[in-house]
C-alpha positions in Angstrom: -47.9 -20.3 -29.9 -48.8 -19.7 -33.2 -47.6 -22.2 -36.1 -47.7 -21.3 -40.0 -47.7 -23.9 -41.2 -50.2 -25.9 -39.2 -53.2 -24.6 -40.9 -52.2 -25.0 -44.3 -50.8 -28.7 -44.0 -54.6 -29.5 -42.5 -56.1 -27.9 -45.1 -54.1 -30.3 -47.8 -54.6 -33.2 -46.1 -58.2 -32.9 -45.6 -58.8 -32.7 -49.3 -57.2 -36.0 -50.1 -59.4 -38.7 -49.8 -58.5 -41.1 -47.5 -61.6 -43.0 -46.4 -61.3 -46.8 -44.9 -63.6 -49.9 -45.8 -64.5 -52.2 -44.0 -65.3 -55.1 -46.2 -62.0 -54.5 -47.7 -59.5 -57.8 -47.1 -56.5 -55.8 -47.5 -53.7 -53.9 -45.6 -54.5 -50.9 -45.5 -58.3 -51.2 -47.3 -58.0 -48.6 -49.6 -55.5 -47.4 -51.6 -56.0 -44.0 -51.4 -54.5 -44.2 -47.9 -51.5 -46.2 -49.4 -50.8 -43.5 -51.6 -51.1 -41.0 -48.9 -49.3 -42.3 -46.0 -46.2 -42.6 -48.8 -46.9 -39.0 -49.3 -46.4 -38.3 -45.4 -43.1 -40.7 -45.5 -42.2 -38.2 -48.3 -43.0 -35.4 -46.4 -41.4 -36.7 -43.1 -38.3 -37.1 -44.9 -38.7 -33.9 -46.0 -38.4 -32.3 -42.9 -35.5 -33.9 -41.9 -36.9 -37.1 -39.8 -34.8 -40.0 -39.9 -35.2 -43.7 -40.8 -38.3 -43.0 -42.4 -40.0 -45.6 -43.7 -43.1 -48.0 -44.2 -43.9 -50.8 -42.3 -44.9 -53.7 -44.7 -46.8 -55.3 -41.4 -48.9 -52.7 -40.9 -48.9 -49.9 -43.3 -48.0 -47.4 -40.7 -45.3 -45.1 -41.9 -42.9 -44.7 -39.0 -39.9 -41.8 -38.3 -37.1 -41.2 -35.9 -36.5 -37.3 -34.4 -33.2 -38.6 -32.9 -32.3 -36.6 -29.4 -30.0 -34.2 -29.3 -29.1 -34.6 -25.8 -27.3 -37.5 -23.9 -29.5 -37.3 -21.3 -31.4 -40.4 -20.9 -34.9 -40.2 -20.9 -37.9 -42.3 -22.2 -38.7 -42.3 -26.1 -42.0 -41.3 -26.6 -43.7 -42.0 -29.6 -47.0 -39.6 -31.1 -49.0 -41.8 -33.0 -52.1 -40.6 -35.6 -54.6 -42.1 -37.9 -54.8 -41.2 -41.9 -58.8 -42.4 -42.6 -61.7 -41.0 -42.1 -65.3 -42.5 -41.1 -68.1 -43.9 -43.0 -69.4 -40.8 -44.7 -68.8 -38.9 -47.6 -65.3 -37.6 -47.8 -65.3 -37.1 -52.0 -64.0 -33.5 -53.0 -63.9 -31.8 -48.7 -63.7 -28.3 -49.5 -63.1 -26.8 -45.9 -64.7 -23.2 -45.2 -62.9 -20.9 -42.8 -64.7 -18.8 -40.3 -62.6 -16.2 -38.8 -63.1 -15.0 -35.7 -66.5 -16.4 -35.0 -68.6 -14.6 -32.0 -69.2 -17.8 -30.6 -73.6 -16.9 -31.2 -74.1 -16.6 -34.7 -75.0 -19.2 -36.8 -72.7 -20.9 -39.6 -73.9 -21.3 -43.1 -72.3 -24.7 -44.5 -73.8 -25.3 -48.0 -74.9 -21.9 -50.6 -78.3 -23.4 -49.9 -78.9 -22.9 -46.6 -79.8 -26.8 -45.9 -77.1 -27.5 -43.7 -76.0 -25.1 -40.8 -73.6 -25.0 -37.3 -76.4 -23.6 -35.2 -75.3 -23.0 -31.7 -78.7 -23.9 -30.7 -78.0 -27.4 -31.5 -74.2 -27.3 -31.2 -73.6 -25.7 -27.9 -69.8 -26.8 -28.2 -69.9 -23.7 -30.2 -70.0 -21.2 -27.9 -66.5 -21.7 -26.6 -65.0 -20.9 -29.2 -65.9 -17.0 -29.2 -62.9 -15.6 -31.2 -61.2 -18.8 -32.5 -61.2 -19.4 -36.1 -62.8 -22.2 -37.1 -62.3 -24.7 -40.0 -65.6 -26.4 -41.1 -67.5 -28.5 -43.8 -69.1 -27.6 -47.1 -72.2 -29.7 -45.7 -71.0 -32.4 -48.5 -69.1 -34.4 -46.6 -67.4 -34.6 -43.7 -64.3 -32.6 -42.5 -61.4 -35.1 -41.6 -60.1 -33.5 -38.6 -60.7 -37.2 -37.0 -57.7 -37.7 -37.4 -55.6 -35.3 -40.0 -55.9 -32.9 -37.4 -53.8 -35.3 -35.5 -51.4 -35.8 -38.3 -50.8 -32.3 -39.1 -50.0 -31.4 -35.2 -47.3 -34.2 -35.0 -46.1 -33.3 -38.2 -46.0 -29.5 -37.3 -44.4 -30.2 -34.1 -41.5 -32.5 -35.4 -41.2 -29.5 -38.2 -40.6 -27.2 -35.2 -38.1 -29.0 -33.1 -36.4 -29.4 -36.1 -36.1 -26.4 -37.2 -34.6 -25.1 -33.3 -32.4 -27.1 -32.9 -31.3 -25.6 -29.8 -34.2 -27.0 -28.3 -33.0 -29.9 -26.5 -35.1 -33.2 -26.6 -34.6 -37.1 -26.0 -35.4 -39.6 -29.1 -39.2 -39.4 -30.8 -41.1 -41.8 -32.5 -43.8 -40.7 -35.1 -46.3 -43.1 -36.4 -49.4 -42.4 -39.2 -51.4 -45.5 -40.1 -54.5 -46.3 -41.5 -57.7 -48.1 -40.6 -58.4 -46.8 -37.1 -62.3 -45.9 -38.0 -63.0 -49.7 -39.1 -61.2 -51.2 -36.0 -58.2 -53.0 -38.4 -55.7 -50.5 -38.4 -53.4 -51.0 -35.2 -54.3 -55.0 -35.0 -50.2 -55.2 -37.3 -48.9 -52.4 -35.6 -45.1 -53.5 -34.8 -44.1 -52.7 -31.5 -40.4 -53.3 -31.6 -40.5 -51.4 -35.4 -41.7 -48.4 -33.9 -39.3 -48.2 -30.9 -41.1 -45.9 -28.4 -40.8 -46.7 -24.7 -44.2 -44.5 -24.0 -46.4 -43.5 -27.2 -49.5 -41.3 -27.3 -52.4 -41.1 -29.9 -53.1 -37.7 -31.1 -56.8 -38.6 -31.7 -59.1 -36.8 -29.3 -61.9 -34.3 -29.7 -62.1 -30.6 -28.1 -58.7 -28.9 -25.9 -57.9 -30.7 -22.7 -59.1 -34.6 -23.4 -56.8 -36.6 -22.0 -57.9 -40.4 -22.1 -56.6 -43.6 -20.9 -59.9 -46.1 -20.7 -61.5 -47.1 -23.5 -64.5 -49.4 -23.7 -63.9 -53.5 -23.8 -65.6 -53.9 -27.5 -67.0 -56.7 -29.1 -68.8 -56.9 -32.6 -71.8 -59.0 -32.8 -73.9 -61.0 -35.6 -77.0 -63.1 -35.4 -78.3 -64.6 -38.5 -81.6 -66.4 -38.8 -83.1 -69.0 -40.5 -86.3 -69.5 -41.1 -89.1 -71.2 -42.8 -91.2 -69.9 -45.6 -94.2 -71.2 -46.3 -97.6 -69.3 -47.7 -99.3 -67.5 -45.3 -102.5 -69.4 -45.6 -101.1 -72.4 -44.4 -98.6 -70.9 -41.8 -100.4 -71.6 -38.3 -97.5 -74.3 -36.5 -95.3 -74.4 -39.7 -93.6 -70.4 -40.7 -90.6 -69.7 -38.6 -90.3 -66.0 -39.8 -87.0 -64.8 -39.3 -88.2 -61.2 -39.3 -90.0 -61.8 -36.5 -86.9 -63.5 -34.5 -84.6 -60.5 -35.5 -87.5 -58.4 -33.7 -87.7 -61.1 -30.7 -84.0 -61.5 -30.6 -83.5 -57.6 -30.2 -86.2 -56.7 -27.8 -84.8 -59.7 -25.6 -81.8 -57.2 -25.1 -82.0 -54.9 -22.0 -84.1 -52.0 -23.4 -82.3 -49.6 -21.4 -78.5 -50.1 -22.7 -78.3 -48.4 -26.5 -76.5 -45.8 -27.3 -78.9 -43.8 -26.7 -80.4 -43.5 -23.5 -76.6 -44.6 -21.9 -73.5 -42.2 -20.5 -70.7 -42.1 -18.8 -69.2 -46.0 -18.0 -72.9 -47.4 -18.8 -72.3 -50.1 -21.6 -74.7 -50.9 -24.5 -75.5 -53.2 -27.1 -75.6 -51.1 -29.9 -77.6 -52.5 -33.5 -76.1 -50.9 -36.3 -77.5 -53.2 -39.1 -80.3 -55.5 -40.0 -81.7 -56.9 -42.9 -84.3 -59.8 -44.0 -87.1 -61.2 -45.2 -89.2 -64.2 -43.9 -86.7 -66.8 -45.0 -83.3 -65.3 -43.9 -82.6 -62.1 -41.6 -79.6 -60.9 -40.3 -78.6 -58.7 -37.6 -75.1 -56.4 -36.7 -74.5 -55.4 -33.2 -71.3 -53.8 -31.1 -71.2 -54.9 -27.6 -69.6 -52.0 -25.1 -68.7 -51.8 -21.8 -66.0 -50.5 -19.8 -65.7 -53.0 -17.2 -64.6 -56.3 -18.2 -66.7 -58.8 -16.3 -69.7 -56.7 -17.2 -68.6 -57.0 -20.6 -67.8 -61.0 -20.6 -71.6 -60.8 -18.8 -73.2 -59.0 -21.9 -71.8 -61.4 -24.1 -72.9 -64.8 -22.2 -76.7 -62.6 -22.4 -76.3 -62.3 -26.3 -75.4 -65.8 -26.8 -78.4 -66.8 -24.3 -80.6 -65.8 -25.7 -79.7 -67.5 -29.1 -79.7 -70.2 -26.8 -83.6 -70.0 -25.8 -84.8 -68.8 -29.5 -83.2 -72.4 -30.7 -84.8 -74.5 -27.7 -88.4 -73.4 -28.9 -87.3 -73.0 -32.8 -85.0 -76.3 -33.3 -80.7 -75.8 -33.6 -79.2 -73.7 -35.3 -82.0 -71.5 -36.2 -80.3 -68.5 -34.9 -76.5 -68.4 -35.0 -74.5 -65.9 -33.2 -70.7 -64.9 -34.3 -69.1 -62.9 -31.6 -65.8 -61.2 -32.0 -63.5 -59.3 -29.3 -62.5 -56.1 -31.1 -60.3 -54.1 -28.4 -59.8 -54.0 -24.8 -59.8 -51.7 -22.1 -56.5 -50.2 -21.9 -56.7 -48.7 -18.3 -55.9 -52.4 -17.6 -52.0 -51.9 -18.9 -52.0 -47.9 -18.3 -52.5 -48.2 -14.5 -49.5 -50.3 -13.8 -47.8 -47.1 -14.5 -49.7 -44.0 -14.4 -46.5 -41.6 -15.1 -47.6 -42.0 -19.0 -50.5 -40.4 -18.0 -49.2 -38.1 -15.4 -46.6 -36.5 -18.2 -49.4 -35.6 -20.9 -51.7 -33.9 -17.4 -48.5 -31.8 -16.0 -47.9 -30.4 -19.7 -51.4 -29.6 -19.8 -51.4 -27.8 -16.3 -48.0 -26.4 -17.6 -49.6 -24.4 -20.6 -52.9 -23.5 -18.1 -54.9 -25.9 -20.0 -57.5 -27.9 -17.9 -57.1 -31.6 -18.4 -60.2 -33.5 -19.4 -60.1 -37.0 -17.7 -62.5 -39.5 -19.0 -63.4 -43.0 -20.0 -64.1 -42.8 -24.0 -67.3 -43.8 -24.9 -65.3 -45.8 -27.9 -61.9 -47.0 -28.6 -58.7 -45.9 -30.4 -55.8 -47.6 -31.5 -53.7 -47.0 -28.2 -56.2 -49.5 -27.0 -55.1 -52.5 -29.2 -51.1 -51.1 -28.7 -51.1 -50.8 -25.0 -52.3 -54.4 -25.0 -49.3 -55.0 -27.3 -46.8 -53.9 -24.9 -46.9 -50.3 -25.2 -49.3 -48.0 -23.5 -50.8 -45.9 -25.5 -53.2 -43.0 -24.2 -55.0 -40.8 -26.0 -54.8 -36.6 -26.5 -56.9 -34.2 -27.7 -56.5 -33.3 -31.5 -59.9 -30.8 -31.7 -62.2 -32.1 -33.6 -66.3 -31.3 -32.7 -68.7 -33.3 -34.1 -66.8 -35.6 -36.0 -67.6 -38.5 -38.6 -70.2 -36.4 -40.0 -71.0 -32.7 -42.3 -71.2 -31.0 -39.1 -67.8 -31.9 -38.1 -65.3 -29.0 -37.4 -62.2 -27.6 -35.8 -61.0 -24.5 -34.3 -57.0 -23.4 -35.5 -56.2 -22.4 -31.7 -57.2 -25.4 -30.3 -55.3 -27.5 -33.0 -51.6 -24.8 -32.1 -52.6 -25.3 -28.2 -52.1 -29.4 -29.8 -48.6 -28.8 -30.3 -47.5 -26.8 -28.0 -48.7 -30.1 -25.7 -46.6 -32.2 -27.4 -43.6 -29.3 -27.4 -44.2 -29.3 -23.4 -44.4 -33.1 -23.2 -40.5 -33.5 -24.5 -39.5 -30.5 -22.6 -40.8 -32.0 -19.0 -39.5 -35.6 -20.6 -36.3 -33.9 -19.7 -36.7 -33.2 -16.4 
């Protein structure tokens, strides 16, 4: 099905600038996404939700679509995320592609730096007669995760405006920080009120997804000992060199890239120093638990050895659990799963079952009491200028969620 309104609301959210921080100590980071998840509570009310309002916990804004039906049936809850990555997201200016052949190549930027060549972006050629909502090349798009937002919101908007289409209670949640790992770590359960919920977060049509990695962020810092180079030999500890013997005591094999599938990593993502001080960032991944409890007793081990030969404390790691697996709480009860596939086989679209190389915030809520997997939104190569989104996919969105509350019925 075909929904006006869809494209238009994605293209007004996209331009607001919404993006999260990460050194931020506040809730939500920034207050651009304040200020636009009070713009969605506006909005929601709007369109008629009820008890519309913003949780002070958390920052989510949450809504009630109260059933129409005595029938009693599970409330399920559709739950999206209002920032956007760690990339330029001043001034988006989307382009629109109409119709694409699915071969040529896509100008972003009047200059011809930036392109969508299907060359490099194979994911392109699926989407032979699709229109397609892109980047500028300035910054990235912000389908990860308005795309999200604007399907729940367009799918409420519909139910609500046919009435005669019969449905059980719906929960809508839009919160911030999910792209710095924060954002669902207040989320309030019992607030929301959903018996089942379902983040509208995924990439291209058909992902459905219900294990996430076990995640774990990790920093080493150094100390060292500066002295002149001339009389170095049996007194310089250079912490350079113990960032570089710290990180090449790591299993060469498991980084991001040169792993797939359920293969873990340790994953460095910042470093910085000098001979005196040097400090390291890492995110620890894996999708089975013990594996993942084993990669962190390795980290820390080694630590361990660099200290025995350099004296205590000359290397200190912090390690911090981020998020869980949430197949652990899911497969208890796969029929949260099962409802998101039939509605998927329902509408002929092909579900995509696998483990996400990453996390979302169902991860952190199913742990919480409320399992949370995860369905495709659209989005192609997201956090980035190359990001983009095709309108079809992004209607075939809600008509997933319309299906979902029909079969919730049955």
């Amino acid at each position: 099905m075909t929904y006006e309104q869809l494209l238009p609301r994605f293209l007004k959210y996209v331009k607001i600038e919404t993006r999260s921080d990460e050194t931020s100590e506040t809730v939500p980071s920034t207050q651009s996404q304040v200020v636009f998840i009070q713009q969605l509570a506006a909005e929601l009310n709007e369109i008629g939700m009820s008890d519309v309002h913003v949780n002070d916990q958390s920052g989510y804004a949450f809504a009630t679509l109260p059933a129409n039906t005595d029938q009693a049936v599970k409330t399920l809850g559709f739950i999206a995320h209002v920032d956007t990555a760690d990339f330029n997201a001043e001034n988006v200016a989307p382009k629109i592609v109409e119709n694409y052949d699915g071969k040529s190549i896509i100008p972003l930027d009047e200059a011809g730096k930036y392109q969508l060549d299907p060359a490099v972006f194979p994911s392109l050629k699926k989407y032979q007669g699709h229109t397609l909502i892109t980047t500028d090349g300035r910054t990235l798009l912000g389908a990860d995760d308005k795309a999200g937002v604007a399907e729940i919101m367009t799918a409420m908007a519909y139910l609500l405006t046919h009435p005669e289409i019969k449905h059980g209670t719906i929960k809508v949640g839009l919160g911030p920080d999910e792209e710095i790992g924060t954002g669902a770590d207040r989320f309030d359960v019992a607030d929301f009120g959903a018996d089942v919920a379902y983040t509208v977060d995924g990439g291209p049509l058909g992902q459905l997804e219900y294990e996430t990695f076990n995640a774990a962020d990790g920093r080493v810092h150094i100390t060292g000992t500066n002295v002149h180079p001339a009389e170095a030999k049996g007194v310089m500890v250079n912490a350079n060199q113990l960032a570089i013997d710290f990180h090449n005591a790591l299993p060469a094999h498991d980084r991001p890239e040169a792993t797939e599938g359920r293969e873990g990593f340790f994953h460095l993502y910042k470093i910085s120093g000098d001979v005196d001080t040097a400090d390291l960032g890492y995110i620890i991944r894996d999708h089975d638990r013990q594996r993942f409890e084993a990669r962190k007793h390795l980290f820390a081990g080694i630590a361990d050895q660099l200290n025995a030969k350099y004296g205590p404390d000359t290397v200190v790691v912090t390690l911090k659990d981020q998020y869980y697996n949430m197949r652990e709480v899911i497969e208890k009860d796969m029929s949260v799963v099962e409802l998101a596939k039939n509605a998927m086989l329902a509408l002929g679209i092909k579900p995509d079952i696998a483990p996400v190389r990453g996390g979302t915030d169902g991860s952190k809520i199913s742990f919480l009491g409320l399992p949370t997997p995860n369905l495709f939104a659209g989005g192609e190569n997201m956090h980035g200028r190359f990001e983009y989104v095709s309108l079809q996919t992004m209607n075939q969105a809600v008509d997933v969620i319309l299906k979902m509350n029909e079969l919730n019925l049955k």
